[in-house]
Every structure is written in C-alpha cells, then in structure tokens.
ZAFI-291527 format. One line per field, with one value per residue (C-alpha): x, y, z. Coordinates in steps of 0.1 Angstrom, whole numbers. Last residue first. Layout:
<nodes>
px = c(X ...)
py = c(Y ...)
pz = c(Z ...)
</nodes>
This chain:
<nodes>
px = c(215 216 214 184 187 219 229 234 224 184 182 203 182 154 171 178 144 137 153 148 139 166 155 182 169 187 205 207 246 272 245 232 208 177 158 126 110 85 54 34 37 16 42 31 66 68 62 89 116 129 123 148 175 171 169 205 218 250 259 228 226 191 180 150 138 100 93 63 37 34 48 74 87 78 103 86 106 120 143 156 179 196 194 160 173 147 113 131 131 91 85 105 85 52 62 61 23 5 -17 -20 -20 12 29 15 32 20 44 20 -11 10 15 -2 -5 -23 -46 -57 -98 -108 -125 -96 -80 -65 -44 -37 -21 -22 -35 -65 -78 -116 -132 -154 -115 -90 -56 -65 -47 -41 -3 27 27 2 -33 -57 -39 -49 -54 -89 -98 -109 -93 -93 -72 -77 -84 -61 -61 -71 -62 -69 -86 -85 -116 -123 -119 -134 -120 -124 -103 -110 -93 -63 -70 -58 -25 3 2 25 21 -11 -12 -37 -20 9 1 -5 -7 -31 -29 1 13 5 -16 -2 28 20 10 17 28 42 51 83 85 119 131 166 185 157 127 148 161 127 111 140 138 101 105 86 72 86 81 70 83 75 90 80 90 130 155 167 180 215 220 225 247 243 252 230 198 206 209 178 157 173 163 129 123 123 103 121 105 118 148 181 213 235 224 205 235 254 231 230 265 267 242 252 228 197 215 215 200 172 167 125 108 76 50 22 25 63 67 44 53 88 100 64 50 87 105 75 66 105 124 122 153 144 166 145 149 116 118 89 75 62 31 23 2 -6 -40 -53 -24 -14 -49 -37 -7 -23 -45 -21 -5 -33 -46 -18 -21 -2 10 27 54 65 100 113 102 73 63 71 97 81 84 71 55 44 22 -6 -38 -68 -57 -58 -29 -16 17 49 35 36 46 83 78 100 127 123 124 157 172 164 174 207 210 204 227 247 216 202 242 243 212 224 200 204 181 171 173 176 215 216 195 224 253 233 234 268 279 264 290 271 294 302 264 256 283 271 239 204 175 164 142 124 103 71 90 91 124 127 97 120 150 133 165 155 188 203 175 140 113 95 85 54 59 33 63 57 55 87 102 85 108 137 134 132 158 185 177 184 180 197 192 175 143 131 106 69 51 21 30 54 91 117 115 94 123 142 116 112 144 139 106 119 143 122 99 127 139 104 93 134 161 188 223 249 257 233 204 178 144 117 135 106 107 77 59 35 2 15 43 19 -6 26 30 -9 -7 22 9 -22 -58 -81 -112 -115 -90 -120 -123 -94 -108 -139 -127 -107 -142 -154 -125 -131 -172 -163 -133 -157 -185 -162 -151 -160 -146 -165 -160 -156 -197 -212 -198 -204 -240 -247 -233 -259 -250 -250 -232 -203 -199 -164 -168 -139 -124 -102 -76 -80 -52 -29 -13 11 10 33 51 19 8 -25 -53 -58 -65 -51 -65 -45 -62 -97 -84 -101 -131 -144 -177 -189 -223 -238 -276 -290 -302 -307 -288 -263 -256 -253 -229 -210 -207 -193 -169 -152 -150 -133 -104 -97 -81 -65 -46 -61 -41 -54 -58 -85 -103 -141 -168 -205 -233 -264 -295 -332 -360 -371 -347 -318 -334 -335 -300 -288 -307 -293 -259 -238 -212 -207 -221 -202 -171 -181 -184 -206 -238 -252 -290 -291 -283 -275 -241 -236 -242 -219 -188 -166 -170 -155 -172 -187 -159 -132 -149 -153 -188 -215 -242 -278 -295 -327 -310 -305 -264 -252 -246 -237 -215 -194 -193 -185 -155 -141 -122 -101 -96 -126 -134 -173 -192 -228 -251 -287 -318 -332 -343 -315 -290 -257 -259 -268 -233 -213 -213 -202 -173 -163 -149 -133 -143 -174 -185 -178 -195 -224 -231 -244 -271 -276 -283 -304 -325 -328 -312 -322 -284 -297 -331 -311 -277 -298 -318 -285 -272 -300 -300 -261 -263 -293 -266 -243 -266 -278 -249 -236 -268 -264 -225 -235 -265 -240 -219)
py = c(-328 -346 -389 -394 -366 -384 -358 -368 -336 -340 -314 -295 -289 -283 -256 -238 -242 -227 -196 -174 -138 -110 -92 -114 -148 -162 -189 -189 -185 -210 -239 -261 -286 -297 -328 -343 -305 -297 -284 -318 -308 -277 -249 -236 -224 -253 -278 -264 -260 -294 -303 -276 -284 -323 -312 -293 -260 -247 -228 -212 -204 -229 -254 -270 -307 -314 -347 -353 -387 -400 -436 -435 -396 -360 -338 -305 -273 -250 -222 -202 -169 -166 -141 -156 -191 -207 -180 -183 -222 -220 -190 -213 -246 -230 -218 -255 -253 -282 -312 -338 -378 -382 -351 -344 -311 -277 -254 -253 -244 -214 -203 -187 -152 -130 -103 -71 -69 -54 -86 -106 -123 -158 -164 -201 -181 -199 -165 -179 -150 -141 -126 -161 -182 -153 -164 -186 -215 -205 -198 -180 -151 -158 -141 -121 -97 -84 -48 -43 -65 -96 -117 -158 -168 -200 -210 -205 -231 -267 -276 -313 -300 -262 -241 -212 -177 -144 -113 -78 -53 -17 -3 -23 -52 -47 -52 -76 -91 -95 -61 -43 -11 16 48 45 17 -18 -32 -58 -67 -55 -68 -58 -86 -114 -112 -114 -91 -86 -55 -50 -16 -12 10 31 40 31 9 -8 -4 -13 -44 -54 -58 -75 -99 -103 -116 -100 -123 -126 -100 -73 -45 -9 18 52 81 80 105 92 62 66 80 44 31 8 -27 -45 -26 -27 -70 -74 -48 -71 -98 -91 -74 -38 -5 24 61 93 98 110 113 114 90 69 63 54 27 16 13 -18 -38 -35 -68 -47 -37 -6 24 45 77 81 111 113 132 106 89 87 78 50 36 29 20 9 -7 -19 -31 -49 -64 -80 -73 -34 -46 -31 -9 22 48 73 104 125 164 154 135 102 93 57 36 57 58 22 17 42 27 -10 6 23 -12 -34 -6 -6 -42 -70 -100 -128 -144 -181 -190 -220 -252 -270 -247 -218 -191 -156 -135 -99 -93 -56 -29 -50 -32 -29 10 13 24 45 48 70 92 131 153 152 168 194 180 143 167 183 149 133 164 161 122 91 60 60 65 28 15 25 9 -27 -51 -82 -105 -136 -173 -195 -193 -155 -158 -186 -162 -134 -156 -160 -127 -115 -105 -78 -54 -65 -69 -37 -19 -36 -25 -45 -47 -79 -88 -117 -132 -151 -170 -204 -206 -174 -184 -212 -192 -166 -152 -143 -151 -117 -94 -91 -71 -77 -45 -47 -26 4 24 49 20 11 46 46 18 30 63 45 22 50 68 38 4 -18 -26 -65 -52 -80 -74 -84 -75 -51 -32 -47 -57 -34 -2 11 12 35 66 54 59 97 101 84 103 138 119 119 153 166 147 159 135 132 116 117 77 70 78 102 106 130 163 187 207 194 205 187 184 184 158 137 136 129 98 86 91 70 44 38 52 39 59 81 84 92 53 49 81 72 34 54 68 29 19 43 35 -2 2 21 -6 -32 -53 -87 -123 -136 -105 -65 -70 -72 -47 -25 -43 -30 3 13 16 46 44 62 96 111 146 155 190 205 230 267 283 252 247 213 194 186 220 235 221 196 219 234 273 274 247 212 195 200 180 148 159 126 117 89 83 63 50 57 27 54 35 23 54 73 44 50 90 85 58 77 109 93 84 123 121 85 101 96 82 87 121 149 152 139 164 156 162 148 139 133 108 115 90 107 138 113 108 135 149 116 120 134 124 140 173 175 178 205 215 242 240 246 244 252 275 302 290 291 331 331 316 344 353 325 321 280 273 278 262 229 223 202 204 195 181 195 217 179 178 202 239 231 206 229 257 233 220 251 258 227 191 176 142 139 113 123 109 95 91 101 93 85 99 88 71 107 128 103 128 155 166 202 221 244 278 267 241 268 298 277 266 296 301 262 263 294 275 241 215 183 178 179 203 232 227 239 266 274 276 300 320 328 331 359 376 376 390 416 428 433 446 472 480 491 510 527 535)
pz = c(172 139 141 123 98 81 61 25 11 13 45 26 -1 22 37 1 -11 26 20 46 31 34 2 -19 -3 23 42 78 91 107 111 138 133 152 145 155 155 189 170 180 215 207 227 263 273 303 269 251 280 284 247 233 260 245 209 217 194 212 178 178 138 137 113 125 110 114 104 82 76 46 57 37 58 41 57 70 76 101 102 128 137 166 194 210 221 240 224 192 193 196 172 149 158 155 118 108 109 128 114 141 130 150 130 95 92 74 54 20 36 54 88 124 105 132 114 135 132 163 176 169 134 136 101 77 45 15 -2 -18 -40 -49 -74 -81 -81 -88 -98 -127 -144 -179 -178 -196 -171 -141 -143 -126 -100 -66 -64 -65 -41 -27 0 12 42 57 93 126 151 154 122 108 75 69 80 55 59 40 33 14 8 -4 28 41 59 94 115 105 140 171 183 178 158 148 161 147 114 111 76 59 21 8 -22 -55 -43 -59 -52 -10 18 52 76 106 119 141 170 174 206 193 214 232 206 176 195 211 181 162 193 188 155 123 105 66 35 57 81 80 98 104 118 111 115 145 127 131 170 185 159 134 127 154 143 100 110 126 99 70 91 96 58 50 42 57 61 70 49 70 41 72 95 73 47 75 90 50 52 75 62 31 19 13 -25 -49 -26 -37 -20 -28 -24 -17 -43 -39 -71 -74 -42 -42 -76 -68 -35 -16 -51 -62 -34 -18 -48 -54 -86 -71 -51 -8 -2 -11 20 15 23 35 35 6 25 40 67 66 59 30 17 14 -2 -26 -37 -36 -60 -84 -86 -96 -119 -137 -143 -125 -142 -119 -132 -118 -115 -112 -88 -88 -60 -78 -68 -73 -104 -108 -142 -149 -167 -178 -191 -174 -167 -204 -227 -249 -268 -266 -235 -241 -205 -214 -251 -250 -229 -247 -277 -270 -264 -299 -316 -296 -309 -287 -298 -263 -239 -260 -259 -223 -213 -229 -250 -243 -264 -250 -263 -233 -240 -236 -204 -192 -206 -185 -155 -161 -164 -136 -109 -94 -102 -139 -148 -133 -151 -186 -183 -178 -209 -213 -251 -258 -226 -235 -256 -241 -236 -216 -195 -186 -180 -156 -139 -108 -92 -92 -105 -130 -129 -162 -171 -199 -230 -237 -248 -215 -193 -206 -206 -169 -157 -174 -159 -124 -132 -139 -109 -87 -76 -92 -130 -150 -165 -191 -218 -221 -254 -251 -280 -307 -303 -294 -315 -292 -266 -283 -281 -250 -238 -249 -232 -197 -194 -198 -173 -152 -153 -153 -120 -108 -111 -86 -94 -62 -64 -33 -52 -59 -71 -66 -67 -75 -101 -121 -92 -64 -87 -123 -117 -95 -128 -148 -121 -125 -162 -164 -139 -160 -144 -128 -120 -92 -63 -41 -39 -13 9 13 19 48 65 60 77 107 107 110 140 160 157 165 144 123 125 95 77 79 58 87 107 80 79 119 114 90 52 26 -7 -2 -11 -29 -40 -63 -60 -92 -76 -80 -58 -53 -23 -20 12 35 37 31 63 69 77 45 39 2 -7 -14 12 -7 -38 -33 -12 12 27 45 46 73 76 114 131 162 185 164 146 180 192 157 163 199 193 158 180 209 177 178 217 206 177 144 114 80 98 82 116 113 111 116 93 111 93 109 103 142 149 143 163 191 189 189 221 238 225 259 245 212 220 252 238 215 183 171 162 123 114 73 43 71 77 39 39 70 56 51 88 101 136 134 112 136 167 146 134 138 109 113 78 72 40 27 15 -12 0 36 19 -1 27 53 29 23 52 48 54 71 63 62 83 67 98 81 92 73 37 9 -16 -17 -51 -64 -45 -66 -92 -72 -98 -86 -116 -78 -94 -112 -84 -57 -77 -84 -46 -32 -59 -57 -17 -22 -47 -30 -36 -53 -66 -109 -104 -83 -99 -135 -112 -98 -136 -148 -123 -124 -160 -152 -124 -157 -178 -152 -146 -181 -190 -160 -172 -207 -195 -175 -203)
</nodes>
C-alpha cells in the first residue's frame, strides 16, 4: 500500500517536472518560477499568450492592474526573475504567498517609494525592470491618479519601455478587490494575461495624436487599452450575451420593463430560442429584416432570436421608416406587433412599408403559432444558437437621415458593437450592482449599444422604458423603480430636470449625455436642484457610437471628454476656419459599409466624422460644429453652432436652433429659430459682441417659435427648421 502511494507521488511530482520544465522553455522562466507557476496555469487554464510579444530587455516598468490576491503570485511567477516588484501592504505579509515572494526582489508600497524616485530610477537605467501595481479602478480617484504621475516621470527619465498588464478574469476570484456584490465570484475562473506590446512614454504620447497628452494621461489610456484588448478575440453578440449568462448567472434578472415583465439571462435566451426557431423560416441567412417594437422585454428577445437566426436587425421606429431601401429590396420582411402599431399610431407608416413592398410579419402571430414541444425545447436548448456566425459578420443596420434626404443604413458587425461595449467599459465603472434606465429607442445607436448590448454583456440590468417623450413619468419611474445609470440626450435631460422633483433622481451615480451638446443651462439645472453632475459624451452611427466620453474622475466641463481606449485620431485643417480642424478616427468599432451602397465608410482605416473639434493638452475633445453646418458669411467660414451657444448665453432658458440659408450669390444667412417669445435681433446684437462672439456668428434673422422641433430621441430637427425656413416666410423682414 505504501509502495502504492510512493509511485503515486512520485508520478505526479514527475508530471509536475515535466510540465515546469515544458512552462520553463515556452515563458523563459526559470525552473522555480515554472514549478510555482504550473498549479496556477492548470487551476486558473491561464492563457499568457500575449506574455511573448511583451518580451524585451530592461528597462522596462510592467504597469499591471491589480485586482486580486493572485495576481502578485501569477506575475511573480512569469515576468524576468530580475524584475523588482512593489507591493501593496497586503501582499507584501500574506502568508500564502511567500514561496512566490521569494521568486524575486519584492518591497512594499509606500508613499515615499513613488516620489522620492531617484533610487528607481537609476535601477531603470541600469537595464532594470519594475513591476508596479496600479489600483484596479477604470476610474481612479485623485489620491490613486498620483500613482499614474509618479510611475510615467520615472519612465521618462529613465526612457524606460512600458508594459501594461491586465488579467481578464482575476476580479472574479474569490479574494477580489472590487465587491462580490459588484462582481461575480467564481472558484476556478479562466484567467487571460493581457500584455501590451511595450512602448516608452515618449511614443504613447506620440501616438495620442496631433494634439497629444500629458505623460500621466498616456500611461492611464494605455493601462485602459490593457483592459479593452483583454477581451480577446471578437466574438458575435450571441456568444458574447450567453458568455454573460454563464459568468453572472442564468438567474439573474437582466431585463425588465415598466409593464411588470422581467426576463432572466435564461429566460430570455429561452425567448430568444423559440422565436428563432420561427425566424429562420424568414428568408435565407444573412438577409436583413426589419425590427419595428418599443423598448422592452419583448424587443430584447426579439433582438437576440434574430441574432440567433443569423438575420440582420434593422432597427427601425416612428419615422424611420426606410421606404426607399424597401423598394429596392434590401429590406423584405418587418417584424412589429399589432399593440405597438395601435399605440403609437402607426398604421400608416406600416400601410406606406406595406406599399413599398414589405412583409409584416406580427410578434403575436410568431408567439401565437409556437407549440408546447416547441417551448420545452427553447427551455432545454436555451444555450444553442439557430445558425453560426463570425464576429465579421453583420448583426445590425441603424438608419440615419441622409443628406440627400431619406434614410441611410449603416451596417455594423458584431464586432462593431461588442467593441464600443468594451471600450465603454474600460472608460466607466460598471458592475451588476447597476441599473440601467433605457429611454433612449434602440432604433437610435445610443439606445441600442448603451440600452441593449451593454447590459446584456456586462451583467447590468437594463429597466427599459417604451418612449423619451414622458417626460413627466419617467421622473417617477426613477424615483421609485431607482436604476443607477441614465443615458440621454440634452433636451431630453432639460425637460426630465424641470419635470421632476427634487428627491427623484437620487438614485443615480452616473449620467451620460450624448446625441446633441450638452447646454450649460441643463448643466447648471441638474447640478442646482439635484447635485447631480452630468457626463458628456460624443459619438456618431457610424461608430457604434461613442467615440469620446468623460467620466467621474476624468471630466472637463464643456467637452465630450477623451477618446475612448482602442481609438485612434487624426485632424485636418478645413478651408476658411480659423478655429477648430477636422475630425478623422480609427477603430475597431467603426463600421465599413452603408446598407444598399458602394461608397465606403473607411478611407485607408480611417473615418471622417464631419466633426470640426479643439482638443487640449490633456486630451478632452471640444466639438466647435460640423462640415456640413458651416456658413459663408462676408467671405468668413464660421459654424452655425456659434450662433446657438451665442443666443443661449442672452437668453439661456430657451432652447435654439440655427441654420445656414444658401443666398444667389452663394454666400449663407444664418437664420435662428429660438422658443424665447421676446426674441429681438437688435437685443441679440447689443450683447454679442460685449459676450466675445465671432461677429460673423451673429444670425441675420431670428424667429420666435412656440416649441423647438424634434427628433424622436430629443434631437433638434434641423430638416424640420429648414423646411420652415422655405415655407413662404419672408426671412427679410423676421425679427
């Protein structure tokens, strides 16, 4: 018997060998390093793949995210054994990790070990390596953004090489920092090393763009690209939300809405598998069809049975009826419901559809014709996809008003969206302690990337209301219901503030604007009667669609804050402009193609967003207008959006809208439609020149209107302004 035992002992203590020696010759370790590493890549199936294009020669500074206990152990037992490790106080005295302590030098952390650098430094430069340990924060307070300073002016001075370290996974162990009630615990869970290639301060700041950052601001972003590219490869938004379903429970409530129905991960993907089953009877794989539902539970499980059929979504809603693409074929098949069509009074928008040549096909009738067998299996089978797909693959068609007029769809893939997810999360501080209000209609980007596919991916869930335009109930809804976070629109955000009570939003932490600038009297509303600051964000169709976002502890008022990790951006000087220059970005979440169309959206990997922006030293992004809302005024070009900052700075409680009238002799007037009822030019002149507004800016024509025209998300409609401006008024003589 104890022979038995011995053998069995000494074969698995020769396994053990064998695989350190295996670990030793792949990582370039040595052999107590890989002796103490194979029971942490066995346990944890550690992928450290990306540990090889990390490799290089001192010296070096490994910027590693620190999420849990385990992560000293993991990287004591894989970076350089010459490499000097600073600890926290905790993992500097844990007695569990001593054996990896004594892998290589380790000091614990102090204040004085980040600023008072000289000894650091000249190790650095002495070919050395420092591991340092960053809190695990997408958003670091002030105290923990010191570290960030001190750690790139060491880099700097030494010319040290950077590599930025992130463990998918690790904040999911059972001794994480971030609270279980945030973050799922899983005993075992799958670790993936994220290294980035390494780079010295000076070419991060390099490669931040024309502008560039400050050194503090370089290392921080390329800490969150860590994080952004430790998602691995693409995968399809199915996958991606089953994955989510796996990780934070199939029980979890994820979905709810206002109407009382709630749909756990394996509730809706249950949905999702019997709609499916239905939905791949429509037309072949790959075709486009039509989405046409509110917000709510039932959308979301439509959604994913489409995904889930290998059909691409068409996000569709009141007044985005896409009749010409319609026509043309490249939409067959709608699907809507007969009590959404009847609420939102759309009968004759699906009698034009209808017209055009599309087949309505109602949600009722699909849930109607489904059979008991046809349900059990949807609850048997609710992990199994109908067909597959690539991450390359289109998943959806969001439509935006073209400049020739109709609508225009824009084809995003599933990795489009799945990226602008992550890039969202690397930036903000999310967890499933969260609940996200959905207002905004999932036709739009915003709506569905922020409403939709980031909850479902990052386990937050999402209270889905049907329509923005309650603006008194959704202050209710808030008050009671309490989610944490609200995307929304300026004047959606204006109109919630002056309908609600003082007490309503207190359950909010964050709150995001985009879609339109956010106006300083929306600021100062939310911050006056609420205490509430607002984030501004920016982004467009095209790019899945946030590009820049400011965030808690990395915000400046009065811009759309910083690109968002993964992003890259260029400017070019625009004709006649004396301000601002021209946005170009790069990314992996900006789309390649329109729906129906052969002109490109990517020119060389790179997207013109129209925008004309400023950016500062530390990077924040100030929109100053758009290419195509620029005036030819006096043989000056100036954006049209100068003359609504400039009437909201003289009459900040109403709400503006400016555009430019091409005149015969191809030069613009500048015509501002405003809801002040006492609207005067002569009032506006007097005070725009003592305000410091460009001269040119100052509109030719003001006109007073009852209430601003908009868009179903709350957007100004300018189609709508110009329109009137061409209605027989007689321009010349206006206010």
């Amino acid at each position: 018997m104890l022979l038995t035992v011995l053998s069995i002992v000494a074969g698995i203590a020769a396994l053990w060998l064998a695989f350190a020696v295996f670990l030793m010759n792949r990582q370039a370790i040595s052999l107590r390093q890989a002796l103490l590493y194979a029971p942490l890549k066995l346990a944890f199936r550690v992928d450290d793949s990306s540990l090889r294009a990390a490799q290089t020669d001192g010296p070096v500074i490994y910027a590693i995210s620190h999420q849990s206990g385990v992560d000293p152990a993991l990287m004591l037992s894989v970076l350089p054994d010459d490499t000097l490790h600073i600890l926290d106080e905790a993992s500097s005295r844990t007695a569990w990790l001593e054996p990896w302590r004594e892998l290589a030098r380790t000091i614990a952390f102090k204040a004085q070990h980040v600023f008072v650098s000289r000894r650091l430094t000249r190790r650095l430069k002495a070919k050395g390596r420092l591991a340092v340990y960053f809190p695990f924060d997408a958003e670091p307070d002030v105290k923990s953004f010191r570290l960030y300073r001190a750690v790139a002016k060491i880099a700097l001075a030494a010319d040290a090489k950077v590599v930025p370290i992130y463990i998918r996974g690790s904040s999911h162990l059972p001794g994480a920092y971030e609270p279980a009630a945030k973050t799922p615990r899983k005993l075992f869970p799958k670790l993936r090393i994220m290294a980035m290639p390494p780079r010295t301060i000076d070419e991060l700041v390099e490669a931040a763009g024309p502008v560039g950052v400050t050194t503090a601001n370089a290392l921080f972003d390329r800490v969150a690209e860590a994080r952004f590219f430790s998602q691995g490869r693409p995968k399809t938004i199915f996958h991606a939300v089953r994955s989510a379903a796996l990780l934070y429970g199939a029980g979890r409530v994820i979905v709810e809405d206002v109407a009382g129905e709630r749909l756990t991960y394996r509730g809706l993907l249950a949905r999702a598998r019997m709609l499916s089953g239905k939905l791949v009877e429509i037309g072949t794989a790959g075709d486009t069809v039509g989405q046409l539902l509110p917000n709510g539970a039932q959308s979301f499980a439509t959604f994913i049975a489409l995904q889930s059929a290998g059909r691409v979504a068409a996000m569709m809603g009141p007044g985005v009826g896409p009749l010409n693409l319609v026509r043309n074929g490249a939409i067959r098949t709608i699907i809507t419901s007969r009590a959404h069509v009847e609420k939102a009074r759309l009968a004759g928008e699906i009698d034009a559809l209808t017209q055009a040549g599309a087949r309505i096909v109602y949600i009722e009738d699909i849930e109607a014709s489904l059979t008991g067998v046809d349900r059990l299996l949807g609850w048997m089978t609710w992990r199994a996809r109908r067909l597959a797909r690539r991450a390359d693959d289109p998943a959806v068609v969001l439509f935006k008003q073209a400049t020739e007029g109709g609508q225009r769809g824009v084809v995003l893939t599933n990795a489009n969206l799945i990226a602008n997810a992550a890039q969202i999360e690397a930036r903000l501080v999310l967890s499933r302690g969260d609940m996200m209000l959905a207002v905004l209609p999932q036709h739009t980007s915003l709506g569905l990337t922020v409403g939709l596919v980031l909850p479902l991916m990052k386990g937050v869930r999402a209270l889905t209301y049907p329509s923005p335009l309650h603006t008194r109930q959704i202050p209710q809804v808030v008050a009671t219901r309490r989610p944490t976070i609200l995307f929304a629109t300026d004047a959606l955000l204006s109109a919630y503030g002056k309908s609600a009570q003082s007490s309503d939003f207190e359950s909010l932490r964050l709150i995001i604007a985009g879609g339109a600038r956010l106006r300083g009297t929306t600021r100062t509303l939310w911050q006056e009667r609420f205490g509430k600051t607002i984030m501004e964000g920016y982004g467009m169709t095209e790019t899945a669609p946030v590009v820049a976002v400011n965030s808690i502890t990395h915000g400046r008022g009065g811009t759309v804050g910083r690109l968002l990790p993964g992003m890259r951006m260029r400017l070019e000087p625009v004709d006649g402009l004396g301000k601002g220059d021209l946005l170009w970005v790069s990314g992996p979440n900006i789309a390649n193609r329109y729906l129906a169309e052969e002109t490109p959206i990517l020119q060389d990997g790179w997207f013109d967003t129209g925008d004309i922006v400023t950016i500062d030293r530390e990077g924040y992004i100030n929109i100053v207008g758009r290419t195509e809302r620029l005036a030819s005024v006096d043989g000056v070009t100036v954006p049209v959006a100068l003359s609504e900052e400039g009437a909201e700075a003289v009459w900040p409680e109403a709400v503006h809208g400016a555009i430019a009238q091409r005149q015969p002799d191809g030069t613009d007037r500048i015509v501002l439609f405003t809801t002040e009822p006492d609207a005067d030019r002569s009032a506006l002149s007097r005070r725009w020149k003592r305000l410091g507004f460009q001269s040119g800016a100052l509109p030719a024509t003001v006109i007073a209107i009852k209430s601003m025209p908009t868009t179903i998300n709350g957007r100004i409609d300018y189609a709508r302004l110009a329109a009137l401006a061409g209605e027989g008024n007689d321009l010349s003589s206006a206010a």
